[in-house]
C-alpha atoms as a printed R data frame, in Angstrom:
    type eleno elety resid chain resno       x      y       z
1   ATOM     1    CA   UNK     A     1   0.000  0.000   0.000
2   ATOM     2    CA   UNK     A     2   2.976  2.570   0.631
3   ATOM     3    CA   UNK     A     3   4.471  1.894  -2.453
4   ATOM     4    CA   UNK     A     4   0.934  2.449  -4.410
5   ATOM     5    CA   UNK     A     5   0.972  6.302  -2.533
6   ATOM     6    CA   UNK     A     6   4.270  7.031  -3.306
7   ATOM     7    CA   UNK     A     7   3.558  6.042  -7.091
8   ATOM     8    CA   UNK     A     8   0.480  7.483  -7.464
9   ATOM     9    CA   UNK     A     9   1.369 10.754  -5.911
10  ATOM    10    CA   UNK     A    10   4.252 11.765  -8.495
11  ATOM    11    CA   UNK     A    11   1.902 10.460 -11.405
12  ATOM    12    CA   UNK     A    12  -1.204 12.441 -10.150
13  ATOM    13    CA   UNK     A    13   1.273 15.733 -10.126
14  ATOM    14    CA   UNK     A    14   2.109 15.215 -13.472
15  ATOM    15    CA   UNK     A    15  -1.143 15.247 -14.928
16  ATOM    16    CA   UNK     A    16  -1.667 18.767 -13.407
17  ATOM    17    CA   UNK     A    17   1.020 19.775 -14.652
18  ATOM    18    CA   UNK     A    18   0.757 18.732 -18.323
19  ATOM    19    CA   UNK     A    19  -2.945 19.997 -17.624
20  ATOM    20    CA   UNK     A    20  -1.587 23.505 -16.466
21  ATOM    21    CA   UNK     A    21   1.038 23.589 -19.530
22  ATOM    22    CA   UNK     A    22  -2.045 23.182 -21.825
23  ATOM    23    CA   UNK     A    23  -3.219 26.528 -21.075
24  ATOM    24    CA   UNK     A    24  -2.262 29.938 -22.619
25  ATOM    25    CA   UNK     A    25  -0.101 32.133 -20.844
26  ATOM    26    CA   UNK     A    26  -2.835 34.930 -20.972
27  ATOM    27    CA   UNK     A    27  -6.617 34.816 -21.207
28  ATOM    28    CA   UNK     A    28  -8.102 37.308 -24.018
29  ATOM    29    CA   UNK     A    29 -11.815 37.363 -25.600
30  ATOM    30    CA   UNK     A    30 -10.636 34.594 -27.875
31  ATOM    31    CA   UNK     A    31 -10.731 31.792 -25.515
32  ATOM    32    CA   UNK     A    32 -14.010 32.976 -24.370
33  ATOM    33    CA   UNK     A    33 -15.253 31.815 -28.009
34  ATOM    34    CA   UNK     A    34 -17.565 28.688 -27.789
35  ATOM    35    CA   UNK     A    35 -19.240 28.643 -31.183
36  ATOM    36    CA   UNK     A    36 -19.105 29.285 -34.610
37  ATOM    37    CA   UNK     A    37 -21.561 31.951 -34.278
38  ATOM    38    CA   UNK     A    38 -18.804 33.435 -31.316
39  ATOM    39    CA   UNK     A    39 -16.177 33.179 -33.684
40  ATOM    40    CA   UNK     A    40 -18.219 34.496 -36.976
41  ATOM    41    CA   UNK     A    41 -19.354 37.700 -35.259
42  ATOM    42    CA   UNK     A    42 -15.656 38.035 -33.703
43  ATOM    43    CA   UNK     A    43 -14.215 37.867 -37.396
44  ATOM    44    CA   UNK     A    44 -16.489 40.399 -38.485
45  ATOM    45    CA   UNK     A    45 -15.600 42.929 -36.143
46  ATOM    46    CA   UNK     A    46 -11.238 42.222 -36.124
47  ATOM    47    CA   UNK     A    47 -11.824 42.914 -40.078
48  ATOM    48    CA   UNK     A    48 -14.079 44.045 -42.709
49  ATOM    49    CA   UNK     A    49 -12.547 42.629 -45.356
50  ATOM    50    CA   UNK     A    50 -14.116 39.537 -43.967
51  ATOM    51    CA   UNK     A    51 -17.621 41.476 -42.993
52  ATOM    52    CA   UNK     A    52 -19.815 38.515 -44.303
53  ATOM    53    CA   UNK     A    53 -17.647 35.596 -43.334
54  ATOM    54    CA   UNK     A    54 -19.281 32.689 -42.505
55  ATOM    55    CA   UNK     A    55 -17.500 30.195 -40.450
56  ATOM    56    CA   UNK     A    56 -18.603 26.719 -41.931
57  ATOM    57    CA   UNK     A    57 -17.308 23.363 -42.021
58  ATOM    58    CA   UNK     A    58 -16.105 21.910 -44.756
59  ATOM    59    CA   UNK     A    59 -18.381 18.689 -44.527
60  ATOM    60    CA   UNK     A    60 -21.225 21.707 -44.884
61  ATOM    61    CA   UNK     A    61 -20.325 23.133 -48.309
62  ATOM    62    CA   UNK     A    62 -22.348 22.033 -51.010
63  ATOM    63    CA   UNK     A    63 -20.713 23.049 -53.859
64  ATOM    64    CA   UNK     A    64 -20.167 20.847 -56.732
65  ATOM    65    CA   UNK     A    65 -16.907 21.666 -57.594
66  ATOM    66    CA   UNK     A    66 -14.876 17.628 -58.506
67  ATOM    67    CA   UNK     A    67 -11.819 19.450 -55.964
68  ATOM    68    CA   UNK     A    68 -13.888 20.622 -53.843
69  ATOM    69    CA   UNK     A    69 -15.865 17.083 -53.322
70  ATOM    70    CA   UNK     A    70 -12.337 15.369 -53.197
71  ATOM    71    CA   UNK     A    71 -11.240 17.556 -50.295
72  ATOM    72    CA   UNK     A    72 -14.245 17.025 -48.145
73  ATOM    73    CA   UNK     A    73 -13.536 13.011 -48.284
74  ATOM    74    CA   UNK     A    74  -9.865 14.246 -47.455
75  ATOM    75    CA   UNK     A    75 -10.696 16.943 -44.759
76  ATOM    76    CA   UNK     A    76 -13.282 13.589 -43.008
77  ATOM    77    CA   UNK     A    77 -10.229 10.708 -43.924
78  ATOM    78    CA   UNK     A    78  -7.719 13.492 -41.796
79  ATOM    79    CA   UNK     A    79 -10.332 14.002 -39.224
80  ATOM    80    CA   UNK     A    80 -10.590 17.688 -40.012
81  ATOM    81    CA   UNK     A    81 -14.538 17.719 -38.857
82  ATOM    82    CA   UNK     A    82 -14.795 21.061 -37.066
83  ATOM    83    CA   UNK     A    83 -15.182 24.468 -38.425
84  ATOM    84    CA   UNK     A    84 -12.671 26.303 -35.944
85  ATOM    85    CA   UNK     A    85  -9.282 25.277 -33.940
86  ATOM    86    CA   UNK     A    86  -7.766 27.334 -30.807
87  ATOM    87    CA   UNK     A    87  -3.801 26.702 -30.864
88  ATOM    88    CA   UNK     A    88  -0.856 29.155 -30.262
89  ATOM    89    CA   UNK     A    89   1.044 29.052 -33.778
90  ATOM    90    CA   UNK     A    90   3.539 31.806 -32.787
91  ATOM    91    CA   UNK     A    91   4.507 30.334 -29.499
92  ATOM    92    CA   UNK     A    92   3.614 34.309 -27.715
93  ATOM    93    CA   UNK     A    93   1.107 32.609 -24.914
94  ATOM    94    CA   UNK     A    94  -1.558 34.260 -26.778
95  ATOM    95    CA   UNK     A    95  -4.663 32.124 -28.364
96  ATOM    96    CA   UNK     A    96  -4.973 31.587 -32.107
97  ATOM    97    CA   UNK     A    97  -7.845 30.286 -34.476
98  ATOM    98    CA   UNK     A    98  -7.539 27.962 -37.308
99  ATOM    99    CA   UNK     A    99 -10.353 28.773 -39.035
100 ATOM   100    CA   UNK     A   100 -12.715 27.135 -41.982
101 ATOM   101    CA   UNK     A   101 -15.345 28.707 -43.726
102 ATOM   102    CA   UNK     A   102 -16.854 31.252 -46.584
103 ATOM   103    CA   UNK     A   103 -16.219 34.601 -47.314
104 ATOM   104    CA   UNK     A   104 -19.092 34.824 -50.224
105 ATOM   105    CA   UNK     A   105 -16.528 37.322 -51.916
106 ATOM   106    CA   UNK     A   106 -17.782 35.792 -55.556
107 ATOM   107    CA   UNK     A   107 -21.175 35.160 -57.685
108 ATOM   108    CA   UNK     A   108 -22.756 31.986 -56.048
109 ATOM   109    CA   UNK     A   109 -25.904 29.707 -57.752
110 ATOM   110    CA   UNK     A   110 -28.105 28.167 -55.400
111 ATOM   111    CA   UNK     A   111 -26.369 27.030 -52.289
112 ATOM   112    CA   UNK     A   112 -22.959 26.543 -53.284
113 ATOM   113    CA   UNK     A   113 -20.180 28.499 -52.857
114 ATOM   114    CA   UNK     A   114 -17.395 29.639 -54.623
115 ATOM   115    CA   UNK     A   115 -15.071 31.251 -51.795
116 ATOM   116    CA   UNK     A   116 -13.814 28.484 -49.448
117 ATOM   117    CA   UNK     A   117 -11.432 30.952 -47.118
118 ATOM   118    CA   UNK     A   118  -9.683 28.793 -44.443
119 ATOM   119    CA   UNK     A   119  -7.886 31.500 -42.533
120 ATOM   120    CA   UNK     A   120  -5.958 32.022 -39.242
121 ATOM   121    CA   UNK     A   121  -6.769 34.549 -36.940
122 ATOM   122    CA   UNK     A   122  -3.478 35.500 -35.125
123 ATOM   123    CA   UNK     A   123  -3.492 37.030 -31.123
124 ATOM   124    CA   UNK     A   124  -0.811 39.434 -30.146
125 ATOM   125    CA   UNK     A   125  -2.478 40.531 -27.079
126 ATOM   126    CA   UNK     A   126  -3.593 44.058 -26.090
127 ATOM   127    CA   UNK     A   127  -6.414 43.331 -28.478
128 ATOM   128    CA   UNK     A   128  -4.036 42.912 -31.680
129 ATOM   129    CA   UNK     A   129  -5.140 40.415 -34.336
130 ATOM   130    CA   UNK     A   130  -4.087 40.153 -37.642
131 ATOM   131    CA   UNK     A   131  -5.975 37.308 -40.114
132 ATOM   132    CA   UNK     A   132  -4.038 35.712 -42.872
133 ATOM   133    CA   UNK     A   133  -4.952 33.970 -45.506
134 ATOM   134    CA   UNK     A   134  -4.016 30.353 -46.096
135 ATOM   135    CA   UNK     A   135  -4.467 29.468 -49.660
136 ATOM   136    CA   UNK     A   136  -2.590 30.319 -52.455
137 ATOM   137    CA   UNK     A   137  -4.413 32.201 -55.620
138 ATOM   138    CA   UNK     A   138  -7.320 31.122 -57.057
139 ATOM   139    CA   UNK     A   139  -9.578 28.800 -56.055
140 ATOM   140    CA   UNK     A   140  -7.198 26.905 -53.982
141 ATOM   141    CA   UNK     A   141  -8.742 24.149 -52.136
142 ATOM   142    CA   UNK     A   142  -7.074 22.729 -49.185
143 ATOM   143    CA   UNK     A   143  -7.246 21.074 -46.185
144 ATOM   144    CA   UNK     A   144  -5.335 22.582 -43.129
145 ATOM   145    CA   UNK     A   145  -4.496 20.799 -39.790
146 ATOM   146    CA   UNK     A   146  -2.397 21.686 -37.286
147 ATOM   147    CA   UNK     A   147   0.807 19.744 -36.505
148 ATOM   148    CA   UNK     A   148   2.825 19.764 -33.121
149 ATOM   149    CA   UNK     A   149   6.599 19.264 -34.251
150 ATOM   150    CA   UNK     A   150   9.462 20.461 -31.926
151 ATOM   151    CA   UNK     A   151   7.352 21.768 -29.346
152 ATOM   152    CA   UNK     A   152   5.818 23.836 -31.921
153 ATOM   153    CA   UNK     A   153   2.274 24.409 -33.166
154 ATOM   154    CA   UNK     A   154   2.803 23.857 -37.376
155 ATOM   155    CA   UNK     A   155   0.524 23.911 -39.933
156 ATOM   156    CA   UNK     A   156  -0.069 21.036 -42.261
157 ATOM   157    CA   UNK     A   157  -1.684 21.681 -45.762
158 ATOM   158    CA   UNK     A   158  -2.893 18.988 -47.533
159 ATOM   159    CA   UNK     A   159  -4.235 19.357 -51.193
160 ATOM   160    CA   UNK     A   160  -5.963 17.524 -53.342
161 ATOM   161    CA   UNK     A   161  -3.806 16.664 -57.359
162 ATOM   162    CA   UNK     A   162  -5.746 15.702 -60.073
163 ATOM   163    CA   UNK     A   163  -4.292 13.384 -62.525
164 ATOM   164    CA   UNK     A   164  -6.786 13.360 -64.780
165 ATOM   165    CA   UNK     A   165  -9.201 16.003 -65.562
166 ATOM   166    CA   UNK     A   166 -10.783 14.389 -68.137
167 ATOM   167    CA   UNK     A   167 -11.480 11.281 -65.779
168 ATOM   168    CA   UNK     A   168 -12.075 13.427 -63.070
169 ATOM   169    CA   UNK     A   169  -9.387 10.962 -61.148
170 ATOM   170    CA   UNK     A   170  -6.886 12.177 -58.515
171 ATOM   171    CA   UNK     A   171  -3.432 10.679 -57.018
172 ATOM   172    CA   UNK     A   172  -3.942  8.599 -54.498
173 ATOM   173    CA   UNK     A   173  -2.136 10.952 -51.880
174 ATOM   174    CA   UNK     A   174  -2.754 14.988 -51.740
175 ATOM   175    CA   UNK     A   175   0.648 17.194 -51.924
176 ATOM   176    CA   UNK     A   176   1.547 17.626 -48.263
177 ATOM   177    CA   UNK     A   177   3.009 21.674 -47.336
178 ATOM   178    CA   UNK     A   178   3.955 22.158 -43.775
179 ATOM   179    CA   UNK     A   179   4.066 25.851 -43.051
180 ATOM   180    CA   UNK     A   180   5.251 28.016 -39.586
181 ATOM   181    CA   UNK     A   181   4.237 31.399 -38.622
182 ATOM   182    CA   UNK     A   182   7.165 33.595 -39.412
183 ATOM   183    CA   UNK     A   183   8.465 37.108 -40.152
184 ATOM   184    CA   UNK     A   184   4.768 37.543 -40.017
185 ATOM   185    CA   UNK     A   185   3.585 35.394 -42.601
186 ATOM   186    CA   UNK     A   186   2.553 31.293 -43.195
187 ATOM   187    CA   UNK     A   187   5.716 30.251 -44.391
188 ATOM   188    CA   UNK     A   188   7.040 26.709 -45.252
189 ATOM   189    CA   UNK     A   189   9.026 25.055 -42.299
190 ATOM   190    CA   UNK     A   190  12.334 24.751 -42.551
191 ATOM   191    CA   UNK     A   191  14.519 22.873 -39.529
192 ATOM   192    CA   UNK     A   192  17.970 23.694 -41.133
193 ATOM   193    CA   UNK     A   193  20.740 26.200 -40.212
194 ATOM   194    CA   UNK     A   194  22.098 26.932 -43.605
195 ATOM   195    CA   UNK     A   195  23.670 30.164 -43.845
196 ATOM   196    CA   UNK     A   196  23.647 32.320 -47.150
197 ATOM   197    CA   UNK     A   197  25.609 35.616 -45.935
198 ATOM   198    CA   UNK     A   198  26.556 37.465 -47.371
199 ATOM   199    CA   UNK     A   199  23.589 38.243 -49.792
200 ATOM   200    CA   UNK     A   200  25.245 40.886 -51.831
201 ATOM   201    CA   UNK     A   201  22.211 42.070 -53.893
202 ATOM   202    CA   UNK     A   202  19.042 41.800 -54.142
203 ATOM   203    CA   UNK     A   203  17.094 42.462 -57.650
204 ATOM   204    CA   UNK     A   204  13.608 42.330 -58.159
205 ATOM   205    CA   UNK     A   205  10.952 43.246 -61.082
206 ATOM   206    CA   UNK     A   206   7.635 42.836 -62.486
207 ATOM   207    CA   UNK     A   207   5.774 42.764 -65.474
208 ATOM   208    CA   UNK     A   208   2.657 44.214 -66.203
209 ATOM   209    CA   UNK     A   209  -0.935 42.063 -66.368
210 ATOM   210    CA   UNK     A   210  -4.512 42.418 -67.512
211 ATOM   211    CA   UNK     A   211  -5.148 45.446 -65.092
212 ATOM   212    CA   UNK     A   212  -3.037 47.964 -62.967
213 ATOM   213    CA   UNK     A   213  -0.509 45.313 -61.636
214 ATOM   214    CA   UNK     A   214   2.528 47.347 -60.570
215 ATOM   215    CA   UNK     A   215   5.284 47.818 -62.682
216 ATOM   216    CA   UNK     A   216   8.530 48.455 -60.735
217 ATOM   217    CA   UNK     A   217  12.223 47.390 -60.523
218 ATOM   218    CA   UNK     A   218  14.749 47.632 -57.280
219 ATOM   219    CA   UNK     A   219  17.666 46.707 -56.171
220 ATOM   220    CA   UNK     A   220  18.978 46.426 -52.742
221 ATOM   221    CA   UNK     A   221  22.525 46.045 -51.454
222 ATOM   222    CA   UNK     A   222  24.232 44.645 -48.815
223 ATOM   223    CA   UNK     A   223  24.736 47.811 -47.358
224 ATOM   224    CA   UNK     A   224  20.729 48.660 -47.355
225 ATOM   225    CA   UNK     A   225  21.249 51.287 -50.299
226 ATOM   226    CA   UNK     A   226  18.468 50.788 -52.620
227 ATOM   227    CA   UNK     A   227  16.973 51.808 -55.938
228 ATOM   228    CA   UNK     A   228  13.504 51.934 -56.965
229 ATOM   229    CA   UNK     A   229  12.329 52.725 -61.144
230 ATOM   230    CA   UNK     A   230   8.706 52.906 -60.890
231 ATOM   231    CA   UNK     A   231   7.563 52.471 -64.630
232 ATOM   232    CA   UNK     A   232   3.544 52.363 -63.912
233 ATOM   233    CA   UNK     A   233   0.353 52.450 -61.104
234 ATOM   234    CA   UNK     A   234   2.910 52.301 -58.076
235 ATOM   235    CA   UNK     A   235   0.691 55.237 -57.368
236 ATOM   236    CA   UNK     A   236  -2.316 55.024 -58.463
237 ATOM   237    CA   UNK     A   237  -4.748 51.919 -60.213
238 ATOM   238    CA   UNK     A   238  -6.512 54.487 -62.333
239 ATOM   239    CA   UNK     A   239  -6.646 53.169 -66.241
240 ATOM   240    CA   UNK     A   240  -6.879 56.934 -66.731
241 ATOM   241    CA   UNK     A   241  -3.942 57.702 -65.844
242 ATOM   242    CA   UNK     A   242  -1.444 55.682 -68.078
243 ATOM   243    CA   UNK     A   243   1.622 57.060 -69.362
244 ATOM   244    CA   UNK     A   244   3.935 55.726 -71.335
245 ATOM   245    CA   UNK     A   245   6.612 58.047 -69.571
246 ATOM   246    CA   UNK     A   246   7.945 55.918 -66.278
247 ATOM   247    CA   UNK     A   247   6.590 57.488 -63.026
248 ATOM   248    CA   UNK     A   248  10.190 58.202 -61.497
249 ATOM   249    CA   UNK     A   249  13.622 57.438 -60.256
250 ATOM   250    CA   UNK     A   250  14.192 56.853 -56.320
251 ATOM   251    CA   UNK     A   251  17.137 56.090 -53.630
252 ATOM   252    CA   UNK     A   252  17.409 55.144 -50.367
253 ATOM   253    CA   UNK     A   253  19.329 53.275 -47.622
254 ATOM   254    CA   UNK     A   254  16.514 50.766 -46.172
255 ATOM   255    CA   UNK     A   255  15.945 50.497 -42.704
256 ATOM   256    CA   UNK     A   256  17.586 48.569 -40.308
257 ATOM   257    CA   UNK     A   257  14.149 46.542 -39.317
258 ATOM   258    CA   UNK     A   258  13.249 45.538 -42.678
259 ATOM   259    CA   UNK     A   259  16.055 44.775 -44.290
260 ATOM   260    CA   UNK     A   260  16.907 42.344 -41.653
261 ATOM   261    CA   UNK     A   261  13.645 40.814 -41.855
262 ATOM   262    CA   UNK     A   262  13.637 40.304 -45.938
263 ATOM   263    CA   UNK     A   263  17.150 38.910 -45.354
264 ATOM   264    CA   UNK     A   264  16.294 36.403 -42.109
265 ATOM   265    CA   UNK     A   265  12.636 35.499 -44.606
266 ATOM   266    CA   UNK     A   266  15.484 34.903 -47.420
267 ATOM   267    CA   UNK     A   267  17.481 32.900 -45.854
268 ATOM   268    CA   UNK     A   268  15.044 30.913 -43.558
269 ATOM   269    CA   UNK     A   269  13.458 29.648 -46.677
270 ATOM   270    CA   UNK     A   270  16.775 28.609 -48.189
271 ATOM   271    CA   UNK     A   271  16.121 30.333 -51.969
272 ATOM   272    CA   UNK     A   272  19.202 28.449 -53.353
273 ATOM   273    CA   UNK     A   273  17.444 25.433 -52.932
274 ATOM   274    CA   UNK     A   274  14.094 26.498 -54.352
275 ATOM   275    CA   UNK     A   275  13.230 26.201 -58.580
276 ATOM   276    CA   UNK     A   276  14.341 28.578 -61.238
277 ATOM   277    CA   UNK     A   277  10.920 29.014 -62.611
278 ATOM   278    CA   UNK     A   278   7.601 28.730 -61.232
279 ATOM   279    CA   UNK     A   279   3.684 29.692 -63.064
280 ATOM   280    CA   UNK     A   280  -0.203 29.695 -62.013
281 ATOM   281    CA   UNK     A   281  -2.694 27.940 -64.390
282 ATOM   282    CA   UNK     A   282  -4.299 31.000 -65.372
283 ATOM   283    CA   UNK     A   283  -3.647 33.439 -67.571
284 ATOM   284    CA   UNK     A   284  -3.416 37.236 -67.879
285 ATOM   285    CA   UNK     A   285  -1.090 37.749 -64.474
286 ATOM   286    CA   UNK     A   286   1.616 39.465 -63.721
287 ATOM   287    CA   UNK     A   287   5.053 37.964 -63.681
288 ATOM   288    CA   UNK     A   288   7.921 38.931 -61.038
289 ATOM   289    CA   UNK     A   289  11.747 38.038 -61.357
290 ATOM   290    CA   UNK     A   290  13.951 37.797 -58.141
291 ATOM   291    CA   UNK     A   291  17.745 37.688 -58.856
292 ATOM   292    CA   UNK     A   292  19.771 37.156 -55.880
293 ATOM   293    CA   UNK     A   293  23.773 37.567 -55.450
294 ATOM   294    CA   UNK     A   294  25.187 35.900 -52.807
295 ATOM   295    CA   UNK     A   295  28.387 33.957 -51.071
296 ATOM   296    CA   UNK     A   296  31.171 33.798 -53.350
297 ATOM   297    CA   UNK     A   297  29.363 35.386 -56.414
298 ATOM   298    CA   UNK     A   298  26.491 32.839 -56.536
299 ATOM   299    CA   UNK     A   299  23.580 33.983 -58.138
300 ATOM   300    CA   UNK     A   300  20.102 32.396 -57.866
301 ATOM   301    CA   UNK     A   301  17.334 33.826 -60.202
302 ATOM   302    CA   UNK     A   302  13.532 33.167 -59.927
303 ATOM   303    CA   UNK     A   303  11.064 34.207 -62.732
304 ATOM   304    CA   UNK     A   304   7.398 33.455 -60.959
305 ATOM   305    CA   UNK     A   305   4.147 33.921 -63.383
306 ATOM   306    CA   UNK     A   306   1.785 34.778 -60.882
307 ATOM   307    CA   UNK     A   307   3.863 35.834 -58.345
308 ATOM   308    CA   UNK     A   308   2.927 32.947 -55.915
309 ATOM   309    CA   UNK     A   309   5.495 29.890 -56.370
310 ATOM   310    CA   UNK     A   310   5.819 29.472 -52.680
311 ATOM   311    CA   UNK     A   311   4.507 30.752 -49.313
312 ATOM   312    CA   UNK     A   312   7.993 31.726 -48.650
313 ATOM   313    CA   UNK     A   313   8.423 33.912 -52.062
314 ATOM   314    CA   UNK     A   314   5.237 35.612 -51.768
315 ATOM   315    CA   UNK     A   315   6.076 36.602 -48.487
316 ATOM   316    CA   UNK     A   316   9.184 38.186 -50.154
317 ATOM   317    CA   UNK     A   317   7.695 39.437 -52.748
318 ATOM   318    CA   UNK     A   318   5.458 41.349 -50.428
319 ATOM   319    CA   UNK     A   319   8.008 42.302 -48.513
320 ATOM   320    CA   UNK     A   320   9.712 44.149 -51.561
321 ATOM   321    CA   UNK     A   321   6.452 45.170 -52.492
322 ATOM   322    CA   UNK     A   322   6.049 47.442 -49.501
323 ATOM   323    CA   UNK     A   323   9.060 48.844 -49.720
324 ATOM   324    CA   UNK     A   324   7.541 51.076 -52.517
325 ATOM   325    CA   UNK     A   325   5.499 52.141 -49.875
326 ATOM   326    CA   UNK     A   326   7.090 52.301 -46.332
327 ATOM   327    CA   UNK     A   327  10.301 53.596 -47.133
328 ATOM   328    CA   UNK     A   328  11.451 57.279 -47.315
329 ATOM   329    CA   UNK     A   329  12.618 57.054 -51.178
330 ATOM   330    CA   UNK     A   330  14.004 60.387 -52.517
331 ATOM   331    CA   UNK     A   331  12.758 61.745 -56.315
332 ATOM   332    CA   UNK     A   332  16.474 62.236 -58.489
């Protein structure tokens, strides 16, 4: 009998404690959320870009879309059978949601839907959220889970490949993506070290596309000087307004903050080790083209139609996108 106290005693301590580990660091309105209705209205109110956003799982949608069907036998094979998912991706004590549902951003018939928007809603505290997207481009149709690895709270996309449209037949397993919240952004995990510095320069431009895509090239050195040639609509988006004379001629020395945090985004996703050319199935985009010099002379150049190869790139590419924007660039 003494030995069954002593053993029990330790093992009854332990289960508090894994109990007590489970919960966040600090308690904000979004672990008061119990129901999709909780979590709808919350949504609506953190941001109106997702005013009518219905939270919905995907067993519920009824569209008959051949990907769409093959990811709801997917989503029930994976066990994905709720509409909402409270984790801590960023590791910041602060409660996230993995969310599924529709943002009815498109033309609809009857009751099927055409925007399936599985998002994240992330927690900073001091009532911060920021929601992120999780597909990529059009009509993207996935299946997210999350995935503890390392002590940390991943996310695991799965995706649906046809082989055969014709046949309407699909492989046998989806593509698998596992993705970390980083520098901001979904971004595909990576557990290696690998080093890259110094990245000597940085180039970057875009095409145009059917519309008022940007049109823009810059270059960024080691030493944060930077040049920006905006050729058209880094400005403006009004048709009217098109000129076949380029829009200006810019310098600067980026700042401290966000050059580090293209460079860390750079070399956490390892670019060397990522293809020379990547395109969307659609047409009429705009194409971007990221050369990068680095150790020893390498160079490493990415032409991407669509702008989208990988979560990683597009968080570049919006990084260097901004930088039209939030830097102090001077006219010459």
């Amino acid at each position: 009998m003494r030995f069954y106290r002593i053993f029990f005693f330790p093992a009854f301590l332990f289960v508090i404690s894994c109990v007590e580990k489970s919960k966040p660091l600090h308690i904000t309105e979004i672990d008061e959320l119990q129901s999709e209705k909780d979590v709808q209205v919350f949504i609506r109110k953190t941001d109106s870009a997702y005013k009518n956003y219905e939270v919905k799982k995907i067993a519920d949608f009824t569209t008959k879309d051949i990907v769409f069907f093959e990811n709801k036998k997917l989503a029930a094979k994976l066990n994905v059978s709720e509409s909402f998912y409270k984790t801590d991706f960023d590791n910041n004590g602060y409660t996230d949601l993995l969310i599924l549902g529709d943002n009815h951003t498109c033309f609809e018939s009857a009751n099927q839907s055409c925007s399936y928007t599985p998002i994240a809603l992330m927690n900073f505290g001091n009532n911060n959220y920021k929601i992120v997207g999780l597909t990529q481009g059009f009509n993207d149709i996935i299946t997210p889970k999350i995935k503890k690895t390392n002590s940390k709270n991943l996310l695991q996309i799965y995706k649906p490949v046809v082989k055969d449209w014709e046949q309407r037949i699909f492989e046998k397993e989806p593509s698998v993506q596992i993705l970390e919240f980083k520098f901001d952004e979904f971004i595909e995990y990576n557990s290696n070290d690998k080093n890259y510095i110094p990245i000597k320069n940085i180039e970057f431009s875009t095409s145009g596309c059917f519309g008022t895509c940007p049109v823009f090239q810059m270059k960024i050195d080691q030493n944060r000087n930077a040049t920006f040639i905006a050729e058209h609509f880094n400005f403006t988006d009004d048709m009217e307004n098109w000129s076949e004379n380029i829009e200006g001629k810019f310098h600067t020395v980026i700042d401290q903050k966000n050059y580090n945090k293209l460079i860390n985004t750079l070399q956490y996703i390892d670019f060397p080790s990522l293809k020379e050319n990547y395109s969307v199935n659609w047409t009429d985009d705009q194409s971007v083209k990221l050369k990068i010099t680095y150790s020893d002379n390498k160079v490493k150049t990415i032409d991407d139609y669509g702008a989208i190869g990988t979560y990683g790139l597009k968080s570049v590419y919006d990084q260097l996108f901004k930088f039209r924007k939030n830097q102090k660039w001077i006219k010459y």
